[in-house]
C-alpha positions in Angstrom: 4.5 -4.7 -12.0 3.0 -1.3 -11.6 2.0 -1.2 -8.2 3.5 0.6 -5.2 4.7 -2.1 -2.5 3.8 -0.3 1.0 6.7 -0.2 3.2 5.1 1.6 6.3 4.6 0.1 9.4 0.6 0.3 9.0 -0.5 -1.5 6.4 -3.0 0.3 3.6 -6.3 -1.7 3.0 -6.3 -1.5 -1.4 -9.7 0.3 -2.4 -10.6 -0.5 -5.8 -13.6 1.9 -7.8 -15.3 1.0 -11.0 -13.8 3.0 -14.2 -14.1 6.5 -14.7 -14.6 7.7 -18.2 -12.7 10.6 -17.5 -9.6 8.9 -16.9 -8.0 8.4 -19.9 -8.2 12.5 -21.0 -7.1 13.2 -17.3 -4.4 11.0 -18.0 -3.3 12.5 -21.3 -3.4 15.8 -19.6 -1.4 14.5 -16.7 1.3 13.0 -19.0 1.3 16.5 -21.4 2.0 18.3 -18.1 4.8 16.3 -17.0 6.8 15.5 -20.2 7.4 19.6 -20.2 8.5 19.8 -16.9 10.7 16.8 -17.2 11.8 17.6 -20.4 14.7 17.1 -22.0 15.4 14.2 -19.6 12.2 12.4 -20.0 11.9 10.8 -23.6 8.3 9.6 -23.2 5.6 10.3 -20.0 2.9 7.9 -20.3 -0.2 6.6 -19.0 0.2 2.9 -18.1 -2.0 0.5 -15.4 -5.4 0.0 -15.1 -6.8 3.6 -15.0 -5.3 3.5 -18.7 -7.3 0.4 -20.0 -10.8 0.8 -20.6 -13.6 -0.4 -18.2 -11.0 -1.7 -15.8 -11.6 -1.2 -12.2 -8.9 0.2 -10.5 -7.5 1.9 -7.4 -8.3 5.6 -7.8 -4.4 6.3 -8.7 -2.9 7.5 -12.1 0.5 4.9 -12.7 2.5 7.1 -15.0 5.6 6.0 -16.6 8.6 8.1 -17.8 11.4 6.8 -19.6 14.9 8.1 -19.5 17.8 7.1 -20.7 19.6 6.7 -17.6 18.3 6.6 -13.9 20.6 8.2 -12.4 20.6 11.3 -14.1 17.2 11.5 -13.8 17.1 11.1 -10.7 18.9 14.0 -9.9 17.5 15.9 -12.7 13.7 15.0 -11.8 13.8 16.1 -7.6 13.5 19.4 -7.8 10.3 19.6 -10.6 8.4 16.9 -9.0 8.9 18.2 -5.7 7.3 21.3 -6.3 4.0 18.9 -7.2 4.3 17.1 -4.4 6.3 13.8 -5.5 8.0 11.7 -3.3 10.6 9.7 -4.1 10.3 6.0 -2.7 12.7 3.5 -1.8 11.0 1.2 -3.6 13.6 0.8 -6.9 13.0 -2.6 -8.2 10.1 -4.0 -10.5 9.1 -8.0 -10.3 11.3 -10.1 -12.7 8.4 -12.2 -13.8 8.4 -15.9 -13.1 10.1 -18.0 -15.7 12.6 -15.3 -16.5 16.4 -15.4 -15.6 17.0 -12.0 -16.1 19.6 -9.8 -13.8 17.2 -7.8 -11.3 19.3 -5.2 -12.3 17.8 -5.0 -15.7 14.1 -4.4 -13.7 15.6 -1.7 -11.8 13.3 2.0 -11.9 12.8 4.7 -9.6 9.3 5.4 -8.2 7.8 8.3 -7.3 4.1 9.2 -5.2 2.2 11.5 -4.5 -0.8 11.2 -2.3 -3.5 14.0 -1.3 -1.6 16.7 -2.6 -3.7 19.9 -3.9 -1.0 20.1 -6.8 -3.1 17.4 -8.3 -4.7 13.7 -8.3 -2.8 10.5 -6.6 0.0 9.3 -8.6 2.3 6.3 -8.8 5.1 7.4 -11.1 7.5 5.1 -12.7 10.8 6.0 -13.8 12.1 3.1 -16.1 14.9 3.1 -18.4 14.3 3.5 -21.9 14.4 -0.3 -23.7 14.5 -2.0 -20.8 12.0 -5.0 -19.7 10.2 -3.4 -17.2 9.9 -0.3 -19.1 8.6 -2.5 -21.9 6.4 -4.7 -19.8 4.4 -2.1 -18.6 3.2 -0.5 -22.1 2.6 -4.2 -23.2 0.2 -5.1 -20.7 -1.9 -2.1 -21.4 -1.9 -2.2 -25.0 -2.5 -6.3 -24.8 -6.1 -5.4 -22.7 -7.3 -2.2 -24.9 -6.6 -4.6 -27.9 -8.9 -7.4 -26.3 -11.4 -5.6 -24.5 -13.3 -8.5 -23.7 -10.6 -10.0 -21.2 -11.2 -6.8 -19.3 -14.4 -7.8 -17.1 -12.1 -11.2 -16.0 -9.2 -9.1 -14.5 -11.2 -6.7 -13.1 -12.8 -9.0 -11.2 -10.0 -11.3 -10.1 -8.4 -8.0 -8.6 -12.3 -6.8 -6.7 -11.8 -10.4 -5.1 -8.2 -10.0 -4.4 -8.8 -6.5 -2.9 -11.4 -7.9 -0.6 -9.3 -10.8 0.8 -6.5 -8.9 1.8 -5.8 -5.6 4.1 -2.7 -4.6 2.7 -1.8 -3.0 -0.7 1.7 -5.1 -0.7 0.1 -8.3 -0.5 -2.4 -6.9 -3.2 0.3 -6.4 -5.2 2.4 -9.5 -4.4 -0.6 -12.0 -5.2 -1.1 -9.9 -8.2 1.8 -10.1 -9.7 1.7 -13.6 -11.3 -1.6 -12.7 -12.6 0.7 -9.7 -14.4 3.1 -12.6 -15.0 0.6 -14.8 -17.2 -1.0 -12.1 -18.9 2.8 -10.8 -20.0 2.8 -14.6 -21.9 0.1 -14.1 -23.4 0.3 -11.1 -25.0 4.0 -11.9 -26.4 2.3 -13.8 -29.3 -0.1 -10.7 -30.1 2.7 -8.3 -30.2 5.0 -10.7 -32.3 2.1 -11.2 -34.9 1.0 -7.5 -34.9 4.3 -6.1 -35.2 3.5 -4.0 -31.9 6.2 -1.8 -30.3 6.9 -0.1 -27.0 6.0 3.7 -27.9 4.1 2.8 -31.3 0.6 3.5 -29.1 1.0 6.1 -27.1 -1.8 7.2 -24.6 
């Protein structure tokens, strides 16, 4: 869902750290920043993935997700300000349609920013979804389902230590990952129905 597929030639062993808790201010900080230099074309910047869910091991990357009302324009809009903090854009423009779902891949569509080493700041994944779109969606769900139940946490975190140990490459990583992603996007459908939970209602 969140991750960055590597398309280089070499693949990119995935190093995963225990939490930081500094992450989630740096994160607010980071998405603060952002929503001003993006601004007016970015409607929310926010922290997503597992450096924004408590106690969650992660790869030592901020996943950051804008959301725009239309890609295109932001695309054009965003190259300039996120080049001059070292953002890449990728090629990478398509999120996982999860299994089970019939949806157009066109409705999953983003574009994807990264920036690696860079003295302008930390590493960052940055997601540019459309505004009420799935993926967009999807991504705010998942980390608002694991912050609400805290105690599903330790599980995941381990699954992915285990994953990240097996494999050499961050697009297999991510690829094995996914249906993980998958299930836990059925799970937490129920919770958001019964807790009247909406995309930008929990911001963070």
């Amino acid at each position: 869902m969140t991750e960055t597929h590597q398309s280089a030639d070499l693949p990119v062993a995935p190093v995963l750290v225990d939490h930081s808790p500094d992450w989630q201010a740096r994160g607010r900080s980071f998405t603060g920043e952002l929503l001003a230099a993006l601004a007016p074309f970015a409607s929310y910047v926010e922290h997503i993935g597992s450096t924004s869910i408590p106690g969650m091991a992660a790869k030592p990357v901020f996943d950051l997700q804008v959301s725009v009302a239309d890609l295109e324009e932001a695309e054009k809009a965003f190259a300039e300000p996120l080049s001059a903090r070292g953002f890449q854009l990728s090629r990478h423009r398509h999120d996982h349609v999860p299994a089970g779902l019939d949806d157009d891949p066109q409705e999953w569509t983003k574009r994807l920013w990264s920036r690696r080493a860079h003295p302008a700041g930390p590493d960052v994944n940055l997601h540019v979804r459309r505004l009420g779109s799935p993926n967009e969606r999807l991504a705010l769900l998942f980390r608002d389902w694991f912050r609400a139940h805290p105690e599903a946490v330790p599980a995941y975190a381990r699954f992915k230590q285990v994953l990240a140990g097996a494999v050499d490459d961050t697009g297999v990583y991510a690829d094995v990952k996914d249906p993980v992603v998958d299930l836990v996007g059925t799970v937490a459908e129920p919770w958001a129905a019964a807790t009247g939970w909406t995309p930008h209602g929990r911001q963070g």
